[in-house]
Short mmCIF file of the C-alpha atoms (twelve columns), coordinates in Angstrom:
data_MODEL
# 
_entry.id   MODEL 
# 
loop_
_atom_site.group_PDB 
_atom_site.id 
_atom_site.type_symbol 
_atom_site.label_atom_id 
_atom_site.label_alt_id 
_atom_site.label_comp_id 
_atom_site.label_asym_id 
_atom_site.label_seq_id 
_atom_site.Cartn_x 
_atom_site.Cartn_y 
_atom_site.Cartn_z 
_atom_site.pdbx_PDB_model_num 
ATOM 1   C CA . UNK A 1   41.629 2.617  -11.739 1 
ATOM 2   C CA . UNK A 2   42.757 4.649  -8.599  1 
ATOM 3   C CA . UNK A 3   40.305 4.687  -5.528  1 
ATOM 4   C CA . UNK A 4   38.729 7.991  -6.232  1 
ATOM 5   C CA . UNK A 5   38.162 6.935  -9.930  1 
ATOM 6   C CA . UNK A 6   36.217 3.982  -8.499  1 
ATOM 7   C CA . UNK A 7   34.061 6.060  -6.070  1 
ATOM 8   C CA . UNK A 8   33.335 8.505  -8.852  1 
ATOM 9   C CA . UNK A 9   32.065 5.403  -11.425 1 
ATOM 10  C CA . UNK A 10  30.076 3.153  -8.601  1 
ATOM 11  C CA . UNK A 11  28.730 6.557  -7.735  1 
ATOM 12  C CA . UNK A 12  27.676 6.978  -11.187 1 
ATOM 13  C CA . UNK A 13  26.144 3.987  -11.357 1 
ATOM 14  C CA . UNK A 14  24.305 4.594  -8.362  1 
ATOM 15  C CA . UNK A 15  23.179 7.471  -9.725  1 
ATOM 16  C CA . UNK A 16  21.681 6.433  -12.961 1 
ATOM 17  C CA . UNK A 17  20.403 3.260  -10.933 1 
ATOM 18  C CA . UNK A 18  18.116 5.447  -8.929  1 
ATOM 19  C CA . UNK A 19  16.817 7.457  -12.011 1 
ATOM 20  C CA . UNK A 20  15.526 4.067  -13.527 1 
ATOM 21  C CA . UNK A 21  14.177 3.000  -10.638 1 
ATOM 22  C CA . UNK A 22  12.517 6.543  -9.267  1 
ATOM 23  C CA . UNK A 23  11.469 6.299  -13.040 1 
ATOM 24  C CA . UNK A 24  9.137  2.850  -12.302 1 
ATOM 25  C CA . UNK A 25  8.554  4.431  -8.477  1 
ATOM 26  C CA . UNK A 26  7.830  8.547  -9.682  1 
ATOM 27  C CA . UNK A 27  4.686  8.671  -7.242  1 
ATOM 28  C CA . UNK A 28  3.752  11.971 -6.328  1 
ATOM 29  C CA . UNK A 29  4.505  12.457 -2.498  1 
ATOM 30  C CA . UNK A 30  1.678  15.606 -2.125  1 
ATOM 31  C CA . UNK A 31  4.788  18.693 -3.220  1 
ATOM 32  C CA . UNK A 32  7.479  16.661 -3.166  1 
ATOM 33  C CA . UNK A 33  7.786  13.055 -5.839  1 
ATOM 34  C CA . UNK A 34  9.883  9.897  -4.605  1 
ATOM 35  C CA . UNK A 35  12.322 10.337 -7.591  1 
ATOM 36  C CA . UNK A 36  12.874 14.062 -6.541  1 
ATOM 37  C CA . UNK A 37  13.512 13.138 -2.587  1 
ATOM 38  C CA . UNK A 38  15.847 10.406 -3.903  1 
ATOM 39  C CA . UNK A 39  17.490 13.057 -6.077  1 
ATOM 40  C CA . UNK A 40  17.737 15.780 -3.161  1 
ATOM 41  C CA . UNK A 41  19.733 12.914 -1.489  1 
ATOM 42  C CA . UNK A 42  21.745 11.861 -4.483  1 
ATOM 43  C CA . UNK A 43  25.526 13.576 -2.620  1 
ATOM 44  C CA . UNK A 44  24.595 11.741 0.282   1 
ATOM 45  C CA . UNK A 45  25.385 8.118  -1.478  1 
ATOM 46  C CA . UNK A 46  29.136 8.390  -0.970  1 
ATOM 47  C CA . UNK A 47  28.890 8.593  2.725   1 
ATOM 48  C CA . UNK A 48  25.690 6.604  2.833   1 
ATOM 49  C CA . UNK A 49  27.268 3.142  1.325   1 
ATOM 50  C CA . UNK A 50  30.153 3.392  2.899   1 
ATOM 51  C CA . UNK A 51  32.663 4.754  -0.365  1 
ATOM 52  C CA . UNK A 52  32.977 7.918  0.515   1 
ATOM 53  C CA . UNK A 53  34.477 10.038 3.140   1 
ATOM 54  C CA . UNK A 54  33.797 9.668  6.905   1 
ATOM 55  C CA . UNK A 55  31.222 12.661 7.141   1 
ATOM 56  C CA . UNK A 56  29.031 13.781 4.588   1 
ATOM 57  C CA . UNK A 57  29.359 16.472 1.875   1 
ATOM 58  C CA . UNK A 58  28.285 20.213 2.213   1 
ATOM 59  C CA . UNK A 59  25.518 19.141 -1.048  1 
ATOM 60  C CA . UNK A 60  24.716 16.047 0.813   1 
ATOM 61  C CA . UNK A 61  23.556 17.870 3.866   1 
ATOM 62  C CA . UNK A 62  21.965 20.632 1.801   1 
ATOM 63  C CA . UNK A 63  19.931 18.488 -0.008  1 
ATOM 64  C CA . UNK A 64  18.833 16.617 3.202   1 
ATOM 65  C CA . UNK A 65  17.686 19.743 5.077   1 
ATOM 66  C CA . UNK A 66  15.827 20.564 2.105   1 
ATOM 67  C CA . UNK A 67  14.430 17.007 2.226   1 
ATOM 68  C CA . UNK A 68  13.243 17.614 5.758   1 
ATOM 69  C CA . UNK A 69  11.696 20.945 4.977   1 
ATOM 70  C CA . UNK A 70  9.663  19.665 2.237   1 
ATOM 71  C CA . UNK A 71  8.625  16.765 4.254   1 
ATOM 72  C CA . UNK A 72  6.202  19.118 6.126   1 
ATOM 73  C CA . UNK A 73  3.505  16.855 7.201   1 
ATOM 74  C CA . UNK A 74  3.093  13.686 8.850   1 
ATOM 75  C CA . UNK A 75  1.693  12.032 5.461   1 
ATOM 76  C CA . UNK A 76  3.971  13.425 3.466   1 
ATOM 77  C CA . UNK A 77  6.948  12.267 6.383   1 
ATOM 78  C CA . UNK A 78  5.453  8.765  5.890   1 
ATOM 79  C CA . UNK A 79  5.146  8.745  2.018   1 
ATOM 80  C CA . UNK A 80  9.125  10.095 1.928   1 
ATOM 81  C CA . UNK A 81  9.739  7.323  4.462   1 
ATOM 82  C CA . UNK A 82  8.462  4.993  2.596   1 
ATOM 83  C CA . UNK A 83  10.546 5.629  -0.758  1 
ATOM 84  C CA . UNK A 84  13.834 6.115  0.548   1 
ATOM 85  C CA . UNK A 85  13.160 2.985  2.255   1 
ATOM 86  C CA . UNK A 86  12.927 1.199  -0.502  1 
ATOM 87  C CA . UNK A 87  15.729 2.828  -2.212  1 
ATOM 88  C CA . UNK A 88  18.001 2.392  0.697   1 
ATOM 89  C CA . UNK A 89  17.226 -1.541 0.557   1 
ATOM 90  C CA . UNK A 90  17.641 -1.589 -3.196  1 
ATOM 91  C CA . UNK A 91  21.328 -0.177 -3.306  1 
ATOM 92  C CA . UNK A 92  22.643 -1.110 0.185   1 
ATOM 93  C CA . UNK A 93  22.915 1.831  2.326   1 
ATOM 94  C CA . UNK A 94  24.802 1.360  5.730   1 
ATOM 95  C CA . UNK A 95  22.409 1.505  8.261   1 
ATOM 96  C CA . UNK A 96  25.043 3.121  10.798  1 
ATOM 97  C CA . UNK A 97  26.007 5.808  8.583   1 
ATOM 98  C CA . UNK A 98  21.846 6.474  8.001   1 
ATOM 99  C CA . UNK A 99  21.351 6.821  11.395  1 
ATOM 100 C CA . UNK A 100 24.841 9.188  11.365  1 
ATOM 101 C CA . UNK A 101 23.430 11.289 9.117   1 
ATOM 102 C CA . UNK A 102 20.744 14.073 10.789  1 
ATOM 103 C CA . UNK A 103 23.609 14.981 13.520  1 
ATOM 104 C CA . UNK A 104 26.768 15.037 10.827  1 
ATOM 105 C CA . UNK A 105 23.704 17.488 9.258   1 
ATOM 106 C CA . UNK A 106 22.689 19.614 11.836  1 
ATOM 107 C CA . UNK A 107 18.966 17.683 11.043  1 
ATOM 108 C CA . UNK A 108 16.897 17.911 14.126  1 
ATOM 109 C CA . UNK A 109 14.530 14.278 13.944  1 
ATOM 110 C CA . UNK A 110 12.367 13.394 16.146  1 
ATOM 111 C CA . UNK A 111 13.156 9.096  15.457  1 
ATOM 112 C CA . UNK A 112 16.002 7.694  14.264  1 
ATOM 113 C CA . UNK A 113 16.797 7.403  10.627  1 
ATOM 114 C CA . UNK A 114 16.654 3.444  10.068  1 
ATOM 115 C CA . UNK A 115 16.010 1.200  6.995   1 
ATOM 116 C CA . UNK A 116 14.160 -1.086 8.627   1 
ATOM 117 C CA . UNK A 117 12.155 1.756  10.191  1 
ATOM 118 C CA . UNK A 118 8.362  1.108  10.747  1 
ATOM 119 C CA . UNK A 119 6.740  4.570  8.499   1 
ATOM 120 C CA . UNK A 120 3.579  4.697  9.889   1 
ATOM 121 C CA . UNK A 121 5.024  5.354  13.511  1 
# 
């Protein structure tokens, strides 16, 4: 298999990994679920782990200013925390490229993306 091959299938994989689990964790986060904030941020799992290019995709950043729009209140900030925490921990995102992320984007945050962020702050 050549190396793009291999970045398309472990993305796959990925991919189908988070469906099952957004499947056991589909709690509704007030407009927005956990399995469809997980999906908005599907293109950014490339860049996230590490397999992908150095900067994230144009779909990747689209679907994480969507993200951020939808996450509209503080509750609803905490509840999206909360999942992609757990997702994040689950399929070993690189906490450098997380925190990477809302500047590559053009995302204005007012904390620092971080799995081991504390949600409720």
């Amino acid at each position: 298999m050549t190396g793009k091959k291999i970045i398309a299938f472990l993305t796959l994989v990925m991919v189908l990994g988070l469906q099952v689990v957004t499947t056991l964790d589909a709690r509704q986060i007030d407009d927005i679920s956990c399995s469809e904030a997980i999906v908005l941020l599907v293109p950014c799992v490339p860049f996230l782990t590490g397999l992908g290019q150095p900067t994230p995709s144009t779909s990747c950043c689209e679907g994480a200013q969507n993200l951020n729009q939808k996450a509209d209140t503080t509750q609803v900030r905490r509840d999206v925390c909360e999942c992609l925490k757990g997702a994040s921990m689950k399929f070993g995102v690189n906490s450098d490229k997380t925190k990477q992320l809302p500047q590559l984007c053009n995302i204005s945050l007012s904390f620092t993306l971080d799995p081991n962020i504390d949600c409720n702050t």
